[in-house]
Backbone bond lengths (Angstrom), bond angles and torsions (degrees), N, CA, C in turn:
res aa  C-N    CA-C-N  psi(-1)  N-CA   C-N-CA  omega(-1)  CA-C   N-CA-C  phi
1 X - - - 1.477 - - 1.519 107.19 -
2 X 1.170 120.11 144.30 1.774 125.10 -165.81 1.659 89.52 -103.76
3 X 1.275 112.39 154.29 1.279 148.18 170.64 1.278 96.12 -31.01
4 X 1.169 118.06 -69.28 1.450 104.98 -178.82 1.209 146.50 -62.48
5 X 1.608 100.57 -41.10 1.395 93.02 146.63 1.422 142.32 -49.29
6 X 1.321 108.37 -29.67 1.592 106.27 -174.88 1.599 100.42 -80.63
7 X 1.640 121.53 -32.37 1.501 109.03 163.99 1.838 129.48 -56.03
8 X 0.885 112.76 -36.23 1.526 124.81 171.15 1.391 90.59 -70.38
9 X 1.297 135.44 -58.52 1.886 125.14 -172.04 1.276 115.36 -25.16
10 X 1.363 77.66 -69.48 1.941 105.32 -172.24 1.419 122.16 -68.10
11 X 1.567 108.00 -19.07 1.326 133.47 -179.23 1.758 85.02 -59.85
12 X 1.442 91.28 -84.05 1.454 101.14 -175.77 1.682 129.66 -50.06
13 X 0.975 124.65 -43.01 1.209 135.99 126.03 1.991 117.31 22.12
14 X 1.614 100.53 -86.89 1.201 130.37 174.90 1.273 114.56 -66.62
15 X 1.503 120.69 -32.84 1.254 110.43 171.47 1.566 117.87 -79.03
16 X 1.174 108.61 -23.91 1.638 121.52 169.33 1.705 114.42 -41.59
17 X 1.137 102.18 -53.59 1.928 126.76 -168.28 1.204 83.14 -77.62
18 X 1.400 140.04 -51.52 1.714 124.33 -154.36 1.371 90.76 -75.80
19 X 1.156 127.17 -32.95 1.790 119.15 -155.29 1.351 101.80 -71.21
20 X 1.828 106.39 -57.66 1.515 109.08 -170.28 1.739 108.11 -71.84
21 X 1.187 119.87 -31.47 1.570 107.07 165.49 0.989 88.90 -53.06
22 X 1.611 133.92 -99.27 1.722 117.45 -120.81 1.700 103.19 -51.77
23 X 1.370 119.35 -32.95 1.506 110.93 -175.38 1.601 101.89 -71.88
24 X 1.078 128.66 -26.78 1.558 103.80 163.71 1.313 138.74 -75.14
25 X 1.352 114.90 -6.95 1.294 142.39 152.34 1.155 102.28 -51.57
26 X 1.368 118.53 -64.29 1.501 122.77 -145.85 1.959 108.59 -76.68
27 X 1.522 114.55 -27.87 1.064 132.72 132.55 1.401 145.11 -31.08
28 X 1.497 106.67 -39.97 1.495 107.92 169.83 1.385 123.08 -59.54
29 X 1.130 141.66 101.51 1.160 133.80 162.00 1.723 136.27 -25.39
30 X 1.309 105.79 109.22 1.698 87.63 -163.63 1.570 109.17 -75.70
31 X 1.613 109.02 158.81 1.200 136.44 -162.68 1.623 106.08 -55.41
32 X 1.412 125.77 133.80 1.569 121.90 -173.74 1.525 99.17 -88.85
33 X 1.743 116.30 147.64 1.059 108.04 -165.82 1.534 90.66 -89.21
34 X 1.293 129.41 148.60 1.371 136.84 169.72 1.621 126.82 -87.17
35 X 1.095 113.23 78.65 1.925 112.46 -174.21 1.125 107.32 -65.37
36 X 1.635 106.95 140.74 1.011 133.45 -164.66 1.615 98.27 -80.13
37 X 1.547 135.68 145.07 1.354 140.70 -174.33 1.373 83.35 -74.24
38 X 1.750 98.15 149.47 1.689 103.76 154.81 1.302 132.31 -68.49
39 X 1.179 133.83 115.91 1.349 130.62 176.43 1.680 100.15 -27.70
40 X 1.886 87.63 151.89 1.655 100.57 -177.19 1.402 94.86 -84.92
41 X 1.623 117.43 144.32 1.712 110.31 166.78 1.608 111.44 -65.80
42 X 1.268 105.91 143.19 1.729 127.67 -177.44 1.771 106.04 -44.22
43 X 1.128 125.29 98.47 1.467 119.95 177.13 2.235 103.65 -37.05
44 X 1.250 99.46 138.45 0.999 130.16 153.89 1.437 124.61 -36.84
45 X 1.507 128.63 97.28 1.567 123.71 173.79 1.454 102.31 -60.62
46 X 1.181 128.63 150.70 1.648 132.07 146.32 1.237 95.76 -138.09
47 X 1.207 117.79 129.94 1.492 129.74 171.17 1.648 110.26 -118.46
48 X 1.873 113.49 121.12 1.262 128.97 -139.27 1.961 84.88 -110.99
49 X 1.140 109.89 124.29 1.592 108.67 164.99 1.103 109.73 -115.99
50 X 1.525 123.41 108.21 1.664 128.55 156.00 1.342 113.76 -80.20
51 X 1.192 104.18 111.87 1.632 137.55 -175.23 1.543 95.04 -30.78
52 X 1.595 113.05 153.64 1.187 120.04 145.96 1.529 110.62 62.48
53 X 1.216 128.51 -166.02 1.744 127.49 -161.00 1.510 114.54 133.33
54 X 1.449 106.60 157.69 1.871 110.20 168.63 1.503 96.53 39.94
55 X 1.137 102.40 -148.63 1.270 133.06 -138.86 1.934 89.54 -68.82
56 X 1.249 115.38 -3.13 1.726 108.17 -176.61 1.412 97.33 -126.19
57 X 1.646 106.37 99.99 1.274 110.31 -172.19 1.870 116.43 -88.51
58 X 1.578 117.48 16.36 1.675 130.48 166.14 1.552 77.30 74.90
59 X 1.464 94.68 -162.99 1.823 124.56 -178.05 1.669 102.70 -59.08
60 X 0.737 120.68 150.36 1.554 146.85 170.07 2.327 113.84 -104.54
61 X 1.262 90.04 134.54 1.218 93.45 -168.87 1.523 117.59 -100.92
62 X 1.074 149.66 136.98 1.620 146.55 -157.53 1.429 100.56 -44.23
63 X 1.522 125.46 -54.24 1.202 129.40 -176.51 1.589 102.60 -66.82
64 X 1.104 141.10 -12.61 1.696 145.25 -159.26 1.480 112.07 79.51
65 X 1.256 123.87 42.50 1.686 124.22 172.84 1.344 77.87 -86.50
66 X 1.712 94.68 133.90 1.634 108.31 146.53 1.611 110.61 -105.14
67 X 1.579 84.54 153.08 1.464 91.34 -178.13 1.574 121.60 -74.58
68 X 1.551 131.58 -8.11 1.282 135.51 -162.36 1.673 85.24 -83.85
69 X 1.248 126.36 -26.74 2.020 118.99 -173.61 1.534 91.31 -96.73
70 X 1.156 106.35 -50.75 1.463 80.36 178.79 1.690 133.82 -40.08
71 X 1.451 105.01 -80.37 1.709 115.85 160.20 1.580 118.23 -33.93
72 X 1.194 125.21 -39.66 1.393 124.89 159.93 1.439 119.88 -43.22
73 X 1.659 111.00 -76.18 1.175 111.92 -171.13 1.713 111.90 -54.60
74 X 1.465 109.04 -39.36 1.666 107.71 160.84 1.736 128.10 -40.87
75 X 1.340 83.85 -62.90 1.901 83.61 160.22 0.925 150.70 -74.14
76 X 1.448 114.31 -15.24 1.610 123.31 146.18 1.788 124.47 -57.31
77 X 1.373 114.94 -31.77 1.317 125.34 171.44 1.432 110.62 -75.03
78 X 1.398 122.03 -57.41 1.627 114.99 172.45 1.613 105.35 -54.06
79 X 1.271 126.27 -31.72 1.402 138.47 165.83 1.446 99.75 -20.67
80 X 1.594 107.68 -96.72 1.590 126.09 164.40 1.425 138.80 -57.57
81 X 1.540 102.72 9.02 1.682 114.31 171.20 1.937 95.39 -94.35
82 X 1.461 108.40 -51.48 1.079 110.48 -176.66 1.733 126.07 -60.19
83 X 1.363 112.99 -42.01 1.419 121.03 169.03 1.309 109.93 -67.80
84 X 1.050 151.29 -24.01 1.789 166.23 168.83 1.551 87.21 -22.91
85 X 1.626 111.84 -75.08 1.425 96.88 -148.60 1.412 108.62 -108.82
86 X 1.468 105.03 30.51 1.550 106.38 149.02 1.914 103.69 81.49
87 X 1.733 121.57 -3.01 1.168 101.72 179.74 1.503 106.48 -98.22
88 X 1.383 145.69 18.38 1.182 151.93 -123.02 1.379 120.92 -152.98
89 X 1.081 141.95 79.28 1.733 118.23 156.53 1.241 129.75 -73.30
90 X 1.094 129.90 168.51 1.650 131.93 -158.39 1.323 105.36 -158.84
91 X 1.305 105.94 110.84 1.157 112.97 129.20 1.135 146.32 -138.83
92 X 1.449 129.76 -166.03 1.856 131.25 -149.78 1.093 84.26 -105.69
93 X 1.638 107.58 169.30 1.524 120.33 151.45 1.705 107.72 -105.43
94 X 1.095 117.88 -11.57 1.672 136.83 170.91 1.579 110.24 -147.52
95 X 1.167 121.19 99.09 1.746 129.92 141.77 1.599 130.02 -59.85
96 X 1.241 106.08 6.58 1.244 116.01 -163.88 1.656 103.63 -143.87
97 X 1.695 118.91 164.05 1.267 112.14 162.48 1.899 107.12 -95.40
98 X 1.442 82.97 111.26 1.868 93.04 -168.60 1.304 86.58 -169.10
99 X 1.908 89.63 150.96 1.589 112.85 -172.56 1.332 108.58 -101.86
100 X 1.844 111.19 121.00 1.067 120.77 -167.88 1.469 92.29 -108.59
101 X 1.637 133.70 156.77 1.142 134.61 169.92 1.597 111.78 -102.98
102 X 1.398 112.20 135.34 1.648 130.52 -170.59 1.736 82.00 -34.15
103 X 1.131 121.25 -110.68 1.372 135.95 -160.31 1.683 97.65 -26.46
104 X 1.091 139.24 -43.50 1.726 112.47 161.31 1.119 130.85 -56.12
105 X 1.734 104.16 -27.04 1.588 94.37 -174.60 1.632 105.09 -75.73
106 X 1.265 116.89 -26.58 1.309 124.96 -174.44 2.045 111.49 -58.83
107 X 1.304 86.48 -45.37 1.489 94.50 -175.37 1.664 115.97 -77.31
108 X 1.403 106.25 -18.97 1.293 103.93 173.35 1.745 131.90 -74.72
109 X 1.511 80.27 -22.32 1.725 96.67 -178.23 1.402 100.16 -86.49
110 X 1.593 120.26 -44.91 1.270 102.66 179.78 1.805 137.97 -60.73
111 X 2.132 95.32 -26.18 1.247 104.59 171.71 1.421 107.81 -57.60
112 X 1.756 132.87 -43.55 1.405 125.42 -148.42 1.332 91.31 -72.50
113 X 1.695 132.68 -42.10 1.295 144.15 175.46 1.913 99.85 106.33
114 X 1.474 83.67 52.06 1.770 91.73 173.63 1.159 133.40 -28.50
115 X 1.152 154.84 171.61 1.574 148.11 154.06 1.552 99.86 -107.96
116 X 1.273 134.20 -19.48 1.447 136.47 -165.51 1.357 94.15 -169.53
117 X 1.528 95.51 151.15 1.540 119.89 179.28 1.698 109.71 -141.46
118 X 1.161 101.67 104.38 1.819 113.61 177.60 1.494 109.00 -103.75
119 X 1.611 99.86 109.79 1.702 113.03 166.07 1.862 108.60 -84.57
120 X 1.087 108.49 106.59 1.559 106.20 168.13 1.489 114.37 -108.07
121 X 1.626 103.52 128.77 1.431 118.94 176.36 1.687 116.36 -146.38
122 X 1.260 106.34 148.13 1.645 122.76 157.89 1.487 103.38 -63.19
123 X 1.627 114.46 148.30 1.442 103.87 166.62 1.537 97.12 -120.99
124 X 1.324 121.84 178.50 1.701 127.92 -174.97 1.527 97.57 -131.73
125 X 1.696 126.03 155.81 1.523 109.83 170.56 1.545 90.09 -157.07
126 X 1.352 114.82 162.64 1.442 110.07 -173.48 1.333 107.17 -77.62
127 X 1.206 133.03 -25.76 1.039 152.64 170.05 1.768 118.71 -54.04
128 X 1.366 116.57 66.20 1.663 98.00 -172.78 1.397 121.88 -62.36
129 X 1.475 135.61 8.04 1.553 117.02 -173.74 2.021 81.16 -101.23
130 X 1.203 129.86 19.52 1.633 109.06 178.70 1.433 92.66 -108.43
131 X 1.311 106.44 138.97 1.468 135.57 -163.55 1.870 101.13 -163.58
132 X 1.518 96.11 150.34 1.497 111.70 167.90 1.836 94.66 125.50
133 X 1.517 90.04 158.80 1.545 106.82 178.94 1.360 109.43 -92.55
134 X 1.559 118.82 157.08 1.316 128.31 -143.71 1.570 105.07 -137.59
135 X 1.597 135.95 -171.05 1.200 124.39 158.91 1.004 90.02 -170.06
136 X 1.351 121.60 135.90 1.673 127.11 -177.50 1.700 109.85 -133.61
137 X 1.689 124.16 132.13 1.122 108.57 -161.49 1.762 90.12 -120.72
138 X 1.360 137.30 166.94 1.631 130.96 164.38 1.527 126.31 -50.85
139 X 1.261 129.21 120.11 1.138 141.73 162.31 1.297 115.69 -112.08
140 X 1.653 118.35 176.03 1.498 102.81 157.98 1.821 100.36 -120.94
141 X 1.243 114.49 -5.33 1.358 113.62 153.41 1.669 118.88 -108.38
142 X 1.180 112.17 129.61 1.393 134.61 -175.15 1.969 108.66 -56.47
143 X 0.937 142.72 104.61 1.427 127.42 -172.12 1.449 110.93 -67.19
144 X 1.454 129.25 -3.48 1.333 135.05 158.94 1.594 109.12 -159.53
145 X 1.514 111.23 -161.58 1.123 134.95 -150.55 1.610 93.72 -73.93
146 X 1.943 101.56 -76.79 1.244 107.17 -170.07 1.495 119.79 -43.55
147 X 1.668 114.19 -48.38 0.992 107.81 -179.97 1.672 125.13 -58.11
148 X 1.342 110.87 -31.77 1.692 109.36 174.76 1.632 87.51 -76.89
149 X 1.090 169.55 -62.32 1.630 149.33 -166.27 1.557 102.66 -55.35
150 X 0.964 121.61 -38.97 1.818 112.23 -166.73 1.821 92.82 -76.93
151 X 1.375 105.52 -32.30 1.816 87.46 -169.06 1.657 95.25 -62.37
152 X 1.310 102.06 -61.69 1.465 120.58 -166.97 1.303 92.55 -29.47
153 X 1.398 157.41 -92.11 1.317 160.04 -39.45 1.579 74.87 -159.84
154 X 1.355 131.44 -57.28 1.492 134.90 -175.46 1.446 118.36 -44.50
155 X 1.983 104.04 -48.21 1.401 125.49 -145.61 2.269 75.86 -99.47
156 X 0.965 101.53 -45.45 1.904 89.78 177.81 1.093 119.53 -67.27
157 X 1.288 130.55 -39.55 1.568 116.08 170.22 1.134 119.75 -57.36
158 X 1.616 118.03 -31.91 1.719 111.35 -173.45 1.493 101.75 -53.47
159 X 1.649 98.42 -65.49 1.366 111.46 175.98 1.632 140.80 -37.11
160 X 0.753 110.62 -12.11 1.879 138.85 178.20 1.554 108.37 -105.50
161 X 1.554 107.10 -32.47 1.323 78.44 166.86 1.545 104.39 -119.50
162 X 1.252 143.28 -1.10 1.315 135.01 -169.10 1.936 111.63 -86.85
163 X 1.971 94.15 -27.66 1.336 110.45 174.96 1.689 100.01 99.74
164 X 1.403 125.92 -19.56 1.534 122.24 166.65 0.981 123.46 -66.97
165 X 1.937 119.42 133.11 0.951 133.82 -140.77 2.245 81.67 -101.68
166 X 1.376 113.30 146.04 1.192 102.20 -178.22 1.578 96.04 -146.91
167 X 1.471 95.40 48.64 1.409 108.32 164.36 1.684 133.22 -70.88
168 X 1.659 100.91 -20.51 1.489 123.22 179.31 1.750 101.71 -80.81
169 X 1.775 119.27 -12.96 1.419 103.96 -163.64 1.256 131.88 -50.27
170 X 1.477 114.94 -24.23 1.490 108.36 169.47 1.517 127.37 -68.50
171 X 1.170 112.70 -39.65 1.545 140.78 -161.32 1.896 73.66 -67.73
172 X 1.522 100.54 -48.59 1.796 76.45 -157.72 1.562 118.60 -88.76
173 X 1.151 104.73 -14.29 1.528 114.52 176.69 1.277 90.06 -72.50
174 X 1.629 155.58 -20.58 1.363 127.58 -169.01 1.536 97.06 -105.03
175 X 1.426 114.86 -21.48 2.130 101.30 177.33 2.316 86.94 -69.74
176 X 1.475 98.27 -47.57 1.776 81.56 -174.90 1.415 99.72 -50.25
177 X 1.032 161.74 -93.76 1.382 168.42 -114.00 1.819 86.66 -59.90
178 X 1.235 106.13 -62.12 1.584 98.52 -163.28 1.435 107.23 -61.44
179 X 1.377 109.71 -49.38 1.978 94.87 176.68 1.647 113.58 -56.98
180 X 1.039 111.15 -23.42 1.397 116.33 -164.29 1.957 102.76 -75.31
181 X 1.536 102.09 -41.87 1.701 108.04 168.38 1.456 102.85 -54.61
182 X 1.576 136.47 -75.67 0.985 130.02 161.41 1.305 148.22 29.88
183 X 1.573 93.50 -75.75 1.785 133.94 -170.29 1.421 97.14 -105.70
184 X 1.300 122.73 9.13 1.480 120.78 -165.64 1.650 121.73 45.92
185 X 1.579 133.91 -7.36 0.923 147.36 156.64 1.847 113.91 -7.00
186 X 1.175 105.30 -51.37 1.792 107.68 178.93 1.546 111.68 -76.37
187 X 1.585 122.02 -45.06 1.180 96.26 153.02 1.311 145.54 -48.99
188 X 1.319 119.07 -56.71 1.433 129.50 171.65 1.673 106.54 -55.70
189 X 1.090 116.73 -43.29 1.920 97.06 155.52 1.181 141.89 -34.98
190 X 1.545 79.15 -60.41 2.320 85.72 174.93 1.566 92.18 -90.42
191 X 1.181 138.02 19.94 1.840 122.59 146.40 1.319 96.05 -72.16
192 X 1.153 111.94 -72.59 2.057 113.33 -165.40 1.570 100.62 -52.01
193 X 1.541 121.82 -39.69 1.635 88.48 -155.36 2.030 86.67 -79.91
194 X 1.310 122.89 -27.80 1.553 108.83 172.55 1.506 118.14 -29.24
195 X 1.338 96.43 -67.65 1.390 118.35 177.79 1.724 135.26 -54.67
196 X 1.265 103.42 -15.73 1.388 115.28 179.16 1.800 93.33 -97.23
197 X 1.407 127.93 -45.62 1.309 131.93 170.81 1.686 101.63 -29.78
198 X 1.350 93.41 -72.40 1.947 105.01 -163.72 1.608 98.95 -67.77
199 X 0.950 142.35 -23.61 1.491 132.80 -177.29 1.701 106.09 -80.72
200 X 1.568 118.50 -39.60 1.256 130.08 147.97 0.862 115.22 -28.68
201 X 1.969 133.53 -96.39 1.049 153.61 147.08 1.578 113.96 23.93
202 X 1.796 104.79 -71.08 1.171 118.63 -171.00 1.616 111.58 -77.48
203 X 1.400 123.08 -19.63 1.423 120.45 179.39 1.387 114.52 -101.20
204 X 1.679 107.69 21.09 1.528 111.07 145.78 1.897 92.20 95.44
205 X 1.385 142.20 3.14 1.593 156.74 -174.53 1.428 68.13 -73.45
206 X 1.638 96.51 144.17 1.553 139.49 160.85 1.678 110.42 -78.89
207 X 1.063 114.91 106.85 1.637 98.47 -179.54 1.652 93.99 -112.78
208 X 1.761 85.03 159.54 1.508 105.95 156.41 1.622 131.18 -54.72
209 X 1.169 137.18 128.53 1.530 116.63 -176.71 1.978 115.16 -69.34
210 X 1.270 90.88 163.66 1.599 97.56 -152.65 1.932 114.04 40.06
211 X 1.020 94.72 76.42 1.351 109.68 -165.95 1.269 118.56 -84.59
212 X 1.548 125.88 20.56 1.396 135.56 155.59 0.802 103.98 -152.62
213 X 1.925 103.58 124.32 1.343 123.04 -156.79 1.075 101.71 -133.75
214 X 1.664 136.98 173.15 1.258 141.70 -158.43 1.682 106.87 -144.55
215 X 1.252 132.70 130.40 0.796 137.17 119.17 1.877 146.63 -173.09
216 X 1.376 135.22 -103.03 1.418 98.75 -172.43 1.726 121.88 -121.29
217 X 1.685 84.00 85.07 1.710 80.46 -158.82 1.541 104.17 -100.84
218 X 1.406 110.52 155.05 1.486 110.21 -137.13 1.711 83.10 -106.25
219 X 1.419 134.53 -22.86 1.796 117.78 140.34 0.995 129.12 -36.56
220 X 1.476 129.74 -30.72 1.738 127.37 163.34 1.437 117.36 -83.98
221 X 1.229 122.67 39.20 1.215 108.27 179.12 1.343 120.11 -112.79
222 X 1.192 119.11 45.09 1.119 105.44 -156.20 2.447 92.33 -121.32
223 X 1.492 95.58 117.88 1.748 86.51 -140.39 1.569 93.40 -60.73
224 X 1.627 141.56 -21.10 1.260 129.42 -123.85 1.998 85.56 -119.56
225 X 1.397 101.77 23.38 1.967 80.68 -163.11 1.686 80.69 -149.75
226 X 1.087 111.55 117.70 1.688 117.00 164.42 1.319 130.80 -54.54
227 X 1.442 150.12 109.04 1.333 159.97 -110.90 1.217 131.26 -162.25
228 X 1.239 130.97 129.00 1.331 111.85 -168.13 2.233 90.87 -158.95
229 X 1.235 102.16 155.72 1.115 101.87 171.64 1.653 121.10 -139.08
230 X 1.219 103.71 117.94 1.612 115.41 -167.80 1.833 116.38 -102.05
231 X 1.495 85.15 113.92 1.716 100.84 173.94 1.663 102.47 -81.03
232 X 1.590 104.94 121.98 1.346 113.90 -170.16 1.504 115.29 -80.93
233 X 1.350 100.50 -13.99 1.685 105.79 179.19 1.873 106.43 156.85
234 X 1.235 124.69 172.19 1.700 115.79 164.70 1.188 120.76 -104.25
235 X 1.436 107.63 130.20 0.890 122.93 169.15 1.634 136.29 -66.72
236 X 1.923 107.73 -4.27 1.137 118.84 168.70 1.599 108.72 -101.03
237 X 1.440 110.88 18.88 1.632 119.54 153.83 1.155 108.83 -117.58
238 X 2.039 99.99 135.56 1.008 111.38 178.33 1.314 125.82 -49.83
239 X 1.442 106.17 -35.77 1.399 102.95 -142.22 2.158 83.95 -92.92
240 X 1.397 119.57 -35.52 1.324 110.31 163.05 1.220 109.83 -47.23
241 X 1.097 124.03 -55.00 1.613 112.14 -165.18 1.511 123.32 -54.85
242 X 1.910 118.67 -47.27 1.220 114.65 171.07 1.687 102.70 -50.52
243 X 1.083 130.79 -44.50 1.578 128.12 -140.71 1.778 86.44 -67.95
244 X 1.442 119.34 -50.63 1.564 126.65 -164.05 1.643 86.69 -55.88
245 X 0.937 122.55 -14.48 1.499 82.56 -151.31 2.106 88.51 -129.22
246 X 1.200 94.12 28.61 1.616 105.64 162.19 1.577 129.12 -103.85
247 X 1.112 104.49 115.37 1.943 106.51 -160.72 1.868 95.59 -46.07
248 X 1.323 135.28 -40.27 1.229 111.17 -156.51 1.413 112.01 -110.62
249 X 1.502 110.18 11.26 1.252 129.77 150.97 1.932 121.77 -79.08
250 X 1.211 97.07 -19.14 1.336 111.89 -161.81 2.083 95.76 -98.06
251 X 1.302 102.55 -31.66 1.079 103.97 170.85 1.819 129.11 -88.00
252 X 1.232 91.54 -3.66 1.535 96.08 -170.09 1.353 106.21 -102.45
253 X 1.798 109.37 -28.29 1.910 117.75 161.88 1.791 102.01 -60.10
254 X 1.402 115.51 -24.62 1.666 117.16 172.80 1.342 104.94 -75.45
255 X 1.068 139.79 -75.24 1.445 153.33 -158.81 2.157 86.05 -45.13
256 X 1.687 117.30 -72.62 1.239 115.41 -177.31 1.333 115.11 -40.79
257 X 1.255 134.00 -38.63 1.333 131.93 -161.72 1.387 114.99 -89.14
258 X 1.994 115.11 -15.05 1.061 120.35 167.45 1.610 123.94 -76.46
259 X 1.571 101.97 -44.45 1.790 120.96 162.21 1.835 87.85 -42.88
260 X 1.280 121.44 -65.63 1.317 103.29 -157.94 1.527 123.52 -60.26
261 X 1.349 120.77 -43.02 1.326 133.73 165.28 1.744 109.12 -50.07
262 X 1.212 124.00 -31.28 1.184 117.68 153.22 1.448 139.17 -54.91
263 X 0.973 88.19 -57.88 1.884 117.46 176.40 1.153 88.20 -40.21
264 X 1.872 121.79 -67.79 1.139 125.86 -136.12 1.655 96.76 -78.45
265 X 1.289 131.74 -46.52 1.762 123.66 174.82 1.357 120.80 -43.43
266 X 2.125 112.64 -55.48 1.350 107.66 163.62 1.162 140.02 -42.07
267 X 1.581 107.77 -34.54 1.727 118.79 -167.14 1.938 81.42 -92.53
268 X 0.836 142.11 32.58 1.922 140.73 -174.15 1.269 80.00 -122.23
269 X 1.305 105.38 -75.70 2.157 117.60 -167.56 1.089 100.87 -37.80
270 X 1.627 112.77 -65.08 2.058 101.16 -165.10 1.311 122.64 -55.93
271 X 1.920 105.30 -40.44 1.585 86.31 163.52 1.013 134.01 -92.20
272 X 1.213 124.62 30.33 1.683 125.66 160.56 1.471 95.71 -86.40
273 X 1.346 144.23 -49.22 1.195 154.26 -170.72 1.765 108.43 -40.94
274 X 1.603 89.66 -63.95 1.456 108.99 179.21 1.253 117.59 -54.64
């Protein structure tokens, strides 16, 4: 074969390989871009306060239920209703039977930077046929009687036994009130305690009439975290008292309070949406 031929060969040759490469190129399927999943939204703080502790054992019940085991064992169950489905962290203001003072529990929730703050308590009344569950959100005026005696009676025991003087409470519940307008904080209060009412309501709970009430309890003060504090029933009724202190009664005031903490984020989301 002469020179030239083998140049034209090879000539041709090379153009062979360029052709069918670039068409296998042109063939390759290009690379799919891979999207990144959306981040999961940040679970939800709720920080759960069972009233009272140690050495301040709350209302006392005809039979001798105190209310600091009662509200406990309640808040340990909403505890584990709420962590269940994974949108939730939790924590206590007491894990223990120990005396925490109002203004710690306040400061503790505000350090974690809570999303919700649940006061759970028994209430007592001289009156034994008054019974039913209650919900009380911060004011600096009381919308009645009982409710200014139950704060009072709440905000003096701390004080008697913690040794803090809570002589400033008005002065300070009304600068909280104003940061709390602010931050919108007072609305979103009376949303949850609404909302814990009607989830109540609907799961068949005995309530008190006008059954969300307002006034100046120095556990809600905390202006930047929405708050509400729920009397689970009295403990100077008989027939409340057995119920507190029945495991599947005790779990079903858990199960409601979790529907409600729900309720209350969804009905948050839509109107941010809106």
């Amino acid at each position: 074969m002469s020179a030239l031929h083998r140049r034209n060969l090879l000539a041709g040759l090379t153009g062979l390989a360029a052709f069918c490469g670039g068409d296998a190129l042109a063939n390759t399927p290009a690379p799919k871009t891979v999207r990144k999943p959306a981040p999961l939204p940040r679970p939800k703080l709720v920080f759960l306060d069972p009233g009272h502790g140690g050495r301040d054992p709350g209302a006392l019940g005809l039979r001798g239920t105190q209310e600091k085991s009662v509200v406990m064992a309640i808040a340990r169950d909403l505890q584990k209703e709420l962590l269940a489905g994974g949108r939730y962290r939790v924590l206590l203001t007491r894990s223990t039977d120990s005396f925490v003072a109002l203004r710690e529990r306040v400061a503790r929730a505000q350090a974690a930077k809570a999303d919700l703050f649940l006061s759970l308590h028994a209430d007592s009344n001289d009156n034994p046929d008054v019974r039913g569950a209650s919900v009380y959100t911060l004011s600096e005026e009381a919308t009645d009687r009982e409710a200014a005696a139950l704060a009072a009676r709440e905000n003096r025991a701390d004080a008697m036994i913690s040794g803090m003087k809570l002589a400033d409470k008005d002065d300070s519940v009304a600068r909280t009130l104003v940061a709390m307008s602010q931050r919108g904080t007072v609305n979103d209060s009376r949303r949850l305690a609404d909302t814990i009412v009607q989830t109540f309501n609907r799961n068949g709970f005995r309530l008190l009439p006008r059954t969300h009430r307002q006034a100046g309890f120095a556990v809600l003060t905390a202006p930047d975290v929405p708050a509400a504090l729920v009397e689970l029933g009295y403990l100077s009724n008989p027939q409340d008292e057995k119920l507190l202190t029945v495991r599947q009664h005790q779990l079903s005031l858990a199960r409601a309070l979790r529907a409600s903490v729900d309720a209350h984020f969804a009905a948050g989301a839509a109107t941010r949406k809106a």
